[in-house]
C-alpha positions as a Markdown table, in Angstrom:
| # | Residue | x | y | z |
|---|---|---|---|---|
| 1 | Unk | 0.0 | 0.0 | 0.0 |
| 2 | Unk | 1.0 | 3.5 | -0.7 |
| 3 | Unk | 1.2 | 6.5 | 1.8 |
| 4 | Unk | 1.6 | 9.7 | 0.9 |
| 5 | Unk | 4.0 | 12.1 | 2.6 |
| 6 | Unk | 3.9 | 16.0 | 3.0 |
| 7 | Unk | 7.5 | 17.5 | 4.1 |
| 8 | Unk | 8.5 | 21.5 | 2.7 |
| 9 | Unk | 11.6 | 21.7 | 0.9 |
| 10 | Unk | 12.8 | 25.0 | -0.6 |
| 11 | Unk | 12.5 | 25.4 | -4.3 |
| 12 | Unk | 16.1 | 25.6 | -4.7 |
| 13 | Unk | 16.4 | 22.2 | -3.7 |
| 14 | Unk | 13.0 | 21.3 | -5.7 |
| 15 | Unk | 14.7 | 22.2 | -8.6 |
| 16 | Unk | 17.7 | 20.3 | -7.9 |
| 17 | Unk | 16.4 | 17.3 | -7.2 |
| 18 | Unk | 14.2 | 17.7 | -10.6 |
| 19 | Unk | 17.3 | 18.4 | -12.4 |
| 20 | Unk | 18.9 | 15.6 | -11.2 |
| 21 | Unk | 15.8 | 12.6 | -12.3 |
| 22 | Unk | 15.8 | 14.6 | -15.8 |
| 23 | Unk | 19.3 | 14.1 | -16.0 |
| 24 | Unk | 19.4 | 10.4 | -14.9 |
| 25 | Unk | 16.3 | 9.3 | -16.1 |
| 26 | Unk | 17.7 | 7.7 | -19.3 |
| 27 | Unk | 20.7 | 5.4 | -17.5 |
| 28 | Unk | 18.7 | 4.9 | -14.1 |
| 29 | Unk | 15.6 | 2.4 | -13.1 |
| 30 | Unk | 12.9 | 5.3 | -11.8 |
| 31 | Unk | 10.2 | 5.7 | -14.1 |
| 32 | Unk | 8.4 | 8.9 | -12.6 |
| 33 | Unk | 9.7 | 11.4 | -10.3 |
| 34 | Unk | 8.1 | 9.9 | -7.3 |
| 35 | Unk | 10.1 | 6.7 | -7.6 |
| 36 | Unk | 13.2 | 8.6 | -8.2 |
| 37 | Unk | 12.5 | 10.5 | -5.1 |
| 38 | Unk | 11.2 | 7.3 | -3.3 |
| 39 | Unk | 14.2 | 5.7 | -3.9 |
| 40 | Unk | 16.8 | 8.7 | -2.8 |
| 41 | Unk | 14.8 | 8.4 | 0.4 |
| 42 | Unk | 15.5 | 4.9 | 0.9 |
| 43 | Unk | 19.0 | 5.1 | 0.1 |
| 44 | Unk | 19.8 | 7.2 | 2.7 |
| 45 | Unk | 17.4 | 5.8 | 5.2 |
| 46 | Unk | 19.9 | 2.7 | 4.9 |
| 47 | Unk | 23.1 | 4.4 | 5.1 |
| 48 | Unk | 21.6 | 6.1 | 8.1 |
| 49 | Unk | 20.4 | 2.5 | 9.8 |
| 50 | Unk | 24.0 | 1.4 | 8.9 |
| 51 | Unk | 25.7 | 4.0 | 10.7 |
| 52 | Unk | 24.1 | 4.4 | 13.5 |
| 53 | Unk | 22.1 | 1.7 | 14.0 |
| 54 | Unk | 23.8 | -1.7 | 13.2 |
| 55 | Unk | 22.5 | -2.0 | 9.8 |
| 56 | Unk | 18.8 | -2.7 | 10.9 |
| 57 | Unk | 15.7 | -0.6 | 10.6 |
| 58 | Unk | 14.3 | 1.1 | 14.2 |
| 59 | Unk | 10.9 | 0.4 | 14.8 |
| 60 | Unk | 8.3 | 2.3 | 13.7 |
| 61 | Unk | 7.6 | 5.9 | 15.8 |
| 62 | Unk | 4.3 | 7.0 | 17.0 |
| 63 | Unk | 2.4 | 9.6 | 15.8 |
| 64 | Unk | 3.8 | 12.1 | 19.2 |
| 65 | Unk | 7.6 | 11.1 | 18.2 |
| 66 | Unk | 7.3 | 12.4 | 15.0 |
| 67 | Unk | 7.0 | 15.7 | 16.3 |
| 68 | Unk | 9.8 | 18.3 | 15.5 |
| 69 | Unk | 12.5 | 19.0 | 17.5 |
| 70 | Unk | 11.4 | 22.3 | 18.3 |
| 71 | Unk | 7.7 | 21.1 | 19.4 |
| 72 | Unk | 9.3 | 18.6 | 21.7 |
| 73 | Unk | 12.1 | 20.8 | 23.1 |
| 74 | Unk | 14.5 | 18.2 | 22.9 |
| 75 | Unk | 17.4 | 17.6 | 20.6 |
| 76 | Unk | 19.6 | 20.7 | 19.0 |
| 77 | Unk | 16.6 | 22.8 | 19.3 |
| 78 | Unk | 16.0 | 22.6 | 23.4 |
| 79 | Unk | 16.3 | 25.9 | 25.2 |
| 80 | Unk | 19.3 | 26.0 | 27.2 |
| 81 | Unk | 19.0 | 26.9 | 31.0 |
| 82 | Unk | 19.9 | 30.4 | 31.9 |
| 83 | Unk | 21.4 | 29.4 | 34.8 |
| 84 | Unk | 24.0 | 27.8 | 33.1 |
| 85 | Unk | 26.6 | 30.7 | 33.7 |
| 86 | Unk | 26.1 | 30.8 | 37.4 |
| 87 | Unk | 26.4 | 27.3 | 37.8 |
C-alpha cells in the first residue's frame, strides 16, 4: 500500500532534485519522479540505519515522536537553561 508524505523543501532544492531525475532518467531504473525521489529516500534511510544503527531498521515511531525538535524541546533545538553561567 501507498502513503503519501507532505515534508517542505525550498524550491532551490526542488529544482535540484528535478534536475537531477531529468538528467538520470535515461541510465537509471525510476520511471516517474516519485520513484526517483522514493528511492533517494530509501537510500539514505539505509546508510543512516547502517551507521548508527547496526544496519537494521528502528521500529516504527508513533504519531507524538514524530514531532519536530522544536515542538518537543528536545534535541539541537531545546532551550538552554539560563542558569547555566552561574552554575
Amino acid at each position: 500500500m501507498k502513503k503519501r508524505m507532505a515534508f517542505d523543501i525550498t524550491e532551490g532544492h526542488a529544482d535540484r532534485v528535478r534536475a537531477a531525475y531529468v538528467g538520470t532518467r535515461g541510465i537509471l531504473p525510476p520511471a516517474t519522479l516519485s520513484e526517483f525521489i522514493t528511492d533517494l529516500l530509501l537510500d539514505s534511510t539505509r546508510r543512516l540505519e547502517q551507521v548508527h544503527n547496526e544496519g537494521r531498521p528502528w521500529r516504527t515511531p508513533t504519531r507524538g515522536e514524530l514531532k519536530s525538535l522544536s515542538q518537543t524541546g528536545v534535541g539541537r533545538n531545546a532551550p538552554t537553561s539560563q542558569h547555566r553561567g552561574s552554575e
